[in-house]
C-alpha positions as CSV (number, residue, x, y, z in Angstrom):
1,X,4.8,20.3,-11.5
2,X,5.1,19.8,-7.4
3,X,7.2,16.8,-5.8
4,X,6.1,16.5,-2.7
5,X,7.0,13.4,0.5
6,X,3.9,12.2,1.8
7,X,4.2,9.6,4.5
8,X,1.8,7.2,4.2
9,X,-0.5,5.8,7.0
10,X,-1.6,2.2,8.2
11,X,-4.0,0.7,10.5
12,X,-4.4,-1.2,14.1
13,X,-5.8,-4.9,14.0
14,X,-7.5,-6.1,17.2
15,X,-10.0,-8.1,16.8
16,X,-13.1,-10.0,19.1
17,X,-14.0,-13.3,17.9
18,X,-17.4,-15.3,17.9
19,X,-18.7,-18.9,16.9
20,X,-21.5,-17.8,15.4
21,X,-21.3,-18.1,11.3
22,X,-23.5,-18.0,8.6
23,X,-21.6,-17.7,5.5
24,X,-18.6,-19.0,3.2
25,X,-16.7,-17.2,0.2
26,X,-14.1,-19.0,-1.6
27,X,-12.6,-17.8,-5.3
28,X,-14.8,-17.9,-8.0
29,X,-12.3,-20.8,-8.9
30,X,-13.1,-22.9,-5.3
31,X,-10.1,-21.6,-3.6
32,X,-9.6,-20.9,-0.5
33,X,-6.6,-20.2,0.7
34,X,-3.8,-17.6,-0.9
35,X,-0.2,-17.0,0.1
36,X,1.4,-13.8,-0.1
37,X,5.1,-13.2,0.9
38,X,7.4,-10.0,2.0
39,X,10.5,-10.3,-0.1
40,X,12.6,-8.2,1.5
41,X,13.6,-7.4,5.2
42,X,11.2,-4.8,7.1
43,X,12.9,-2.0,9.5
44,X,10.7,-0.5,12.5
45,X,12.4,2.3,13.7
46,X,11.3,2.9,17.0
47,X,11.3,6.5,16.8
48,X,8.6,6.5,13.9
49,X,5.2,8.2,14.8
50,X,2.0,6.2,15.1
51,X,0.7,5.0,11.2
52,X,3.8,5.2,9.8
53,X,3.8,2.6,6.9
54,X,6.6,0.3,7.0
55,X,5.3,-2.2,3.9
56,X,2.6,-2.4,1.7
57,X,1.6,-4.9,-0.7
58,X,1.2,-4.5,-4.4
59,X,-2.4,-4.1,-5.9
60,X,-4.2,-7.2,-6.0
61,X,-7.5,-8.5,-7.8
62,X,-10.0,-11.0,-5.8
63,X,-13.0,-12.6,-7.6
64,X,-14.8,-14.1,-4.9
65,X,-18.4,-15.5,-5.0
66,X,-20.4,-15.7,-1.4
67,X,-23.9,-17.0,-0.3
68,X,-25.1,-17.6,3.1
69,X,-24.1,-21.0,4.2
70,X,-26.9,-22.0,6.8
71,X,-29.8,-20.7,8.8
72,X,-30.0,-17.2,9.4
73,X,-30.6,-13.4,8.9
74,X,-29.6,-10.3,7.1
75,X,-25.7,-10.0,7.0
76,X,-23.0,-8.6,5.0
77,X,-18.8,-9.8,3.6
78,X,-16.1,-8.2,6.0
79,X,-12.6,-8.3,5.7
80,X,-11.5,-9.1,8.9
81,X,-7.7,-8.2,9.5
82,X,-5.3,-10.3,11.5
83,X,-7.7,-12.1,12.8
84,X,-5.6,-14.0,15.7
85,X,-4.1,-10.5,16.5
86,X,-0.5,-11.8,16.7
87,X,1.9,-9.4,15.2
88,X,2.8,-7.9,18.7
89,X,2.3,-4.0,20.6
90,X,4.2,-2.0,17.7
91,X,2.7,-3.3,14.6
92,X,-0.3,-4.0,12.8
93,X,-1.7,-4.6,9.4
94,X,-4.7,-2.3,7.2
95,X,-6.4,-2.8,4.0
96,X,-6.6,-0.3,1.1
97,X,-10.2,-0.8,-0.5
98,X,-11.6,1.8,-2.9
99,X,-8.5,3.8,-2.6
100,X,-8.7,4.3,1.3
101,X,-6.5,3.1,3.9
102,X,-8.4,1.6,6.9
103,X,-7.5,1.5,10.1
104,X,-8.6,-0.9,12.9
105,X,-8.5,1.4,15.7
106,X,-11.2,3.2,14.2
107,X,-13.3,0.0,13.0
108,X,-15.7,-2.2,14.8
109,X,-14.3,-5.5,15.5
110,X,-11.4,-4.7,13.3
111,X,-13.5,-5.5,10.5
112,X,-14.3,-4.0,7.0
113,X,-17.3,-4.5,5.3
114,X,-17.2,-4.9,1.7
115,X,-19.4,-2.5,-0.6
116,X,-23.0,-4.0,-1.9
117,X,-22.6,-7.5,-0.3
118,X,-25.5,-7.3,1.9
119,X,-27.2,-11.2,1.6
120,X,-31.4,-10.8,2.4
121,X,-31.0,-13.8,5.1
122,X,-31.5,-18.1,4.9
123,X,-34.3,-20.0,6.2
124,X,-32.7,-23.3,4.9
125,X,-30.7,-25.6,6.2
126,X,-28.8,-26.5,3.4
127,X,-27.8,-23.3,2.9
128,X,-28.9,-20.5,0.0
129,X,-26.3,-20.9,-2.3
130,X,-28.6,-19.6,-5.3
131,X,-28.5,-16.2,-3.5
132,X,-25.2,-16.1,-3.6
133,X,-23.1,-12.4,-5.1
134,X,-19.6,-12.2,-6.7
135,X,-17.5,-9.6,-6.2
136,X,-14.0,-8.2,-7.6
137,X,-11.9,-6.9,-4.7
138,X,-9.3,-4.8,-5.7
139,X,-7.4,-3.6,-2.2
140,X,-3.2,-3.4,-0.8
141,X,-2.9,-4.6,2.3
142,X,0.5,-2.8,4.4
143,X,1.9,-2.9,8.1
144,X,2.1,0.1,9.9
145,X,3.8,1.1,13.0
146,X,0.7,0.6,15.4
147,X,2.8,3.1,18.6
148,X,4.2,6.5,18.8
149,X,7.7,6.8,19.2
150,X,9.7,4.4,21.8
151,X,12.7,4.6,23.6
152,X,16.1,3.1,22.2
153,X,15.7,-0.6,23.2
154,X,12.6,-0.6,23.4
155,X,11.7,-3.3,22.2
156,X,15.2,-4.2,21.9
157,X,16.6,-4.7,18.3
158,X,15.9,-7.4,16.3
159,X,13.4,-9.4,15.0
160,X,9.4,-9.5,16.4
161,X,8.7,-12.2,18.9
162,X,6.3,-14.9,18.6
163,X,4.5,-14.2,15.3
164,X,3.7,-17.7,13.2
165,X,5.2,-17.6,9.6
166,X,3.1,-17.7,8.1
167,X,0.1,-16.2,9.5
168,X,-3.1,-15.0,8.5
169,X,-3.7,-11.7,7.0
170,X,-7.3,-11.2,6.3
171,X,-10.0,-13.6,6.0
172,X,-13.7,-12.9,4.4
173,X,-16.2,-14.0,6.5
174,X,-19.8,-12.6,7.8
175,X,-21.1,-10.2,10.5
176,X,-21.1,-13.1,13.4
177,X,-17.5,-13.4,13.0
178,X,-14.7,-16.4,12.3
179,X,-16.1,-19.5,10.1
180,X,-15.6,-22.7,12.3
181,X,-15.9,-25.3,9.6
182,X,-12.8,-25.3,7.9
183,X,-12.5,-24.5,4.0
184,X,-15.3,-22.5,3.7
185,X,-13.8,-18.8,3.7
186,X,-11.0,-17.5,2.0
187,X,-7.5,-16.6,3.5
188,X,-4.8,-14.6,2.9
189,X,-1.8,-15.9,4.5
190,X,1.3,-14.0,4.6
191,X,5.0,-14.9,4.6
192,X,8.4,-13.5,5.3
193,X,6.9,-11.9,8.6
194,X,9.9,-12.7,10.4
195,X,11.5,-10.2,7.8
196,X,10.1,-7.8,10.4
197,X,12.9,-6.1,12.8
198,X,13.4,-3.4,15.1
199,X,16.0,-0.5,14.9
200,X,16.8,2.3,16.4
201,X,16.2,5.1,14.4
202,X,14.3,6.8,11.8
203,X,15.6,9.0,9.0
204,X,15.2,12.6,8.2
205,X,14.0,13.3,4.2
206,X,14.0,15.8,1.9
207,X,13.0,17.0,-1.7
208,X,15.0,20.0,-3.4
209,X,13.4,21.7,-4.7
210,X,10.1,20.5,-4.1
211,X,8.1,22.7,-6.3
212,X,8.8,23.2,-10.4
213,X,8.6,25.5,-13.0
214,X,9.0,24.1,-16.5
215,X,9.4,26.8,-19.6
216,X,6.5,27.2,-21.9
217,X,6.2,25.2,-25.0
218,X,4.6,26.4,-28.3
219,X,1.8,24.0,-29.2
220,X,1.9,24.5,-33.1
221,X,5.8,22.7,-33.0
222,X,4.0,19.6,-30.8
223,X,6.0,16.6,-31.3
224,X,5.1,13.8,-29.6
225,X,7.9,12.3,-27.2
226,X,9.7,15.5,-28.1
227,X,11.4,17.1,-24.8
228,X,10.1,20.9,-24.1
229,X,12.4,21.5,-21.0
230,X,13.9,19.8,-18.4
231,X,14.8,20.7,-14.6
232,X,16.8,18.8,-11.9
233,X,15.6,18.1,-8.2
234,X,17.1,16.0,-5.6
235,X,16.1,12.9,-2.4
236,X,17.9,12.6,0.3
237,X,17.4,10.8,3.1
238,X,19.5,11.2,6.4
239,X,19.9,8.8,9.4
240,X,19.1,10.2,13.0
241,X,21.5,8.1,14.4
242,X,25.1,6.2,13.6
243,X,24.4,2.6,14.6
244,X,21.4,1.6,13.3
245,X,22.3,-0.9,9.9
246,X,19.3,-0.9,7.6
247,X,18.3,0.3,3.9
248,X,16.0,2.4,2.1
249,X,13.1,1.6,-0.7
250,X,11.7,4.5,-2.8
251,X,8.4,4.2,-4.8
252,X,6.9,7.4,-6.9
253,X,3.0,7.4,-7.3
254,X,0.8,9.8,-8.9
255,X,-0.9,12.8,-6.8
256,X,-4.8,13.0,-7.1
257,X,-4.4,15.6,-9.9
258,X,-2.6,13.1,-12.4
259,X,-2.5,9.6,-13.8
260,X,0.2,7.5,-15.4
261,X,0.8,6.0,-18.9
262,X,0.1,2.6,-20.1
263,X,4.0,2.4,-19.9
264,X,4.0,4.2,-16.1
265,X,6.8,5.9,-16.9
266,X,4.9,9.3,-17.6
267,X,3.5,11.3,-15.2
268,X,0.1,13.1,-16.9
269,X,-1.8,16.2,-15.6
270,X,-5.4,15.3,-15.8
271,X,-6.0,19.2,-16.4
272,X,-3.7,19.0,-19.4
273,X,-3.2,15.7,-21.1
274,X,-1.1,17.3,-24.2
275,X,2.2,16.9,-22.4
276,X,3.5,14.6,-19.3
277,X,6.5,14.2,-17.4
278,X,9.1,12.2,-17.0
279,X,11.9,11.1,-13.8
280,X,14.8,10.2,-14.6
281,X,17.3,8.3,-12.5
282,X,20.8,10.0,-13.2
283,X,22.9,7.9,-11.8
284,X,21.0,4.6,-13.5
285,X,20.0,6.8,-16.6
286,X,16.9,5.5,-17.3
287,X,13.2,6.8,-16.0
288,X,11.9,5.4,-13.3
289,X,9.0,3.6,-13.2
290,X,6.3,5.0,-11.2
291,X,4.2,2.6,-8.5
292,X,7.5,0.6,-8.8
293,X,9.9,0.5,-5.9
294,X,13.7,0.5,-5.9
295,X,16.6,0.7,-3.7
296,X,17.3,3.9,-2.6
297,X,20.0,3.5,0.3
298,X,21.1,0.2,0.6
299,X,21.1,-2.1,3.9
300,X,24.6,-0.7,6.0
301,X,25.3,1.9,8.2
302,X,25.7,4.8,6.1
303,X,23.9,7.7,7.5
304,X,23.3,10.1,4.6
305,X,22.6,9.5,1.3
306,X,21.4,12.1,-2.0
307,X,20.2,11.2,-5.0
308,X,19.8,13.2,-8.7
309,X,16.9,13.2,-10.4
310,X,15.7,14.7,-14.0
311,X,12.0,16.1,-14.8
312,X,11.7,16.3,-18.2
313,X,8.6,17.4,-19.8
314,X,7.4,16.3,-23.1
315,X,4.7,16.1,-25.7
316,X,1.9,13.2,-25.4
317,X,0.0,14.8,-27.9
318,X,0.7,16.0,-31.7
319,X,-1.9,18.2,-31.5
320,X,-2.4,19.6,-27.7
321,X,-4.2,22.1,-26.0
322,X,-2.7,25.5,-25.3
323,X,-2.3,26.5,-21.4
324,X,-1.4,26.0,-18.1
325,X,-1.1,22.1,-16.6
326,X,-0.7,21.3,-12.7
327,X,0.6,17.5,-12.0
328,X,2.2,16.1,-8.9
329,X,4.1,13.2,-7.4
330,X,4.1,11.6,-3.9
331,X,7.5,10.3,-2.8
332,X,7.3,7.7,-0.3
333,X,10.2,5.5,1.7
334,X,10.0,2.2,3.2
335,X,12.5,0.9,5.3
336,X,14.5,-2.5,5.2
């Protein structure tokens, strides 16, 4: 099996407005506005490179119906990110749809468009409501660091200026850009933004080894949940500098070449579902949930930290098929 970091990347939000409108989406339930909320505090180290992604939110599921609200022609659904562009210079937010990250500096108008939502234009001017599509978004949405690497103190540290809290995420809306009668398109607000501070410094990570071996197992004593072998690897995660007081999230997800159980605590090759893998937390004993973050290095000064970890490999299948398996796992870190 192969462990290896992966730093995620986010997205720029800039975006042009216009008056024009022609269409409205609200919740298949009416609604039209949705809070979200960032629980925890956010570090921006200064010295992280350009896409780095400092939060993300978890999965979330949109049914949504939209029709073409007045007069006029062909358009499509777009996600429009940060809309009022307010978070600042250093930051910015993306959406994850169908598995991608977007990012603003390479979109028009900051804007997304949404798969298959092309409406064939209105000539009334009541509106076409009986054209109207649903749709189920699934997407994340995360802030990234928008900048290269700054200067100590620039910004100084502390909190970002001048960002509303709450303030407006995305909103769904058509190609002529922002609704102006209110209650007609659906919002995502998001709270906790003044969670959001900077600090000095990034930290330097690590995963020993990165790369396992596990011994063979004989398929005709297949057990399942019975352990075949189990190896040890280590995180770490070290400061690049003594003054900066913030903490450390880890979250495990599945590589491309494997999937989870129903549980998520097993880790399955897609080449070989007869056996999976499992992490566990040594100094918690219990396996860690992957797609689940937890608190890796908590919010001081302390510059270094390591943590243990088990990979245990085991039987998910009483009778599975003989030969090789490749699975991996991405670790990522978000700071706090």
């Amino acid at each position: 099996m192969n462990l290896f970091l992966k730093l995620m990347s986010i997205l720029l939000v800039l975006l042009a407005h216009s008056t024009s409108h022609a269409l409205a989406c609200t919740t298949t339930t009416g609604a039209v506005t949705q809070t979200d909320s960032i629980q925890t505090t956010v570090a921006v180290p200064l010295d992280l490179p350009r896409n780095s992604v400092l939060w993300r939110s978890q999965t979330q599921v949109l049914n949504v119906v939209c029709w073409q609200d007045q007069v006029g022609p062909q358009e499509s659904v777009y996600f429009y990110l940060n809309p009022y562009n307010n978070m600042g210079a250093n930051v910015e937010l993306g959406v994850n749809l169908n598995s991608f990250d977007y990012r603003c500096s390479a979109l028009s108008m900051c804007r997304v468009m949404i798969p298959n939502s092309t409406f064939p234009g209105c000539a009334s001017d009541t509106g076409c409501y009986s054209q109207r599509k649903y749709f189920t978004l699934v997407y994340n949405y995360f802030i990234s660091k928008k900048v290269g690497p700054l200067p100590p103190g620039t910004p100084p540290e502390g909190p970002l200026a001048n960002v509303p809290n709450p303030m407006i995420a995305f909103q769904l809306d058509g190609v002529g850009g922002m609704n102006a009668t209110p209650a007609r398109n659906f919002r995502m607000y998001l709270s906790g933004v003044n969670n959001i501070r900077y600090v000095n410094c990034s930290v330097a990570m690590g995963i020993f080894p990165n790369f396992i071996n596990f011994n063979t197992g004989f398929v005709h004593m297949a057990e399942v949940g019975k352990t075949i072998d189990e190896r040890s690897f280590s995180v770490s995660a070290t400061k690049q500098c003594t003054s900066a007081a913030y903490g450390l999230d880890i979250i495990f997800e599945p590589a491309d070449n494997s999937t989870t159980s129903t549980s998520k605590e097993m880790l399955i090759p897609r080449d070989n579902n007869g056996v999976a893998v499992k992490i566990f937390d040594k100094r918690l004993n219990r396996p860690i949930i992957f797609g689940k973050p937890f608190e890796f290095m908590p919010m001081n000064q302390q510059t270094q930290v390591t943590r243990e970890f088990n990979a245990q490999l085991v039987w998910n299948a009483s009778k599975p098929k003989a030969g090789e398996f490749n699975a991996a796992a991405t670790v990522d870190f978000y700071y706090k």
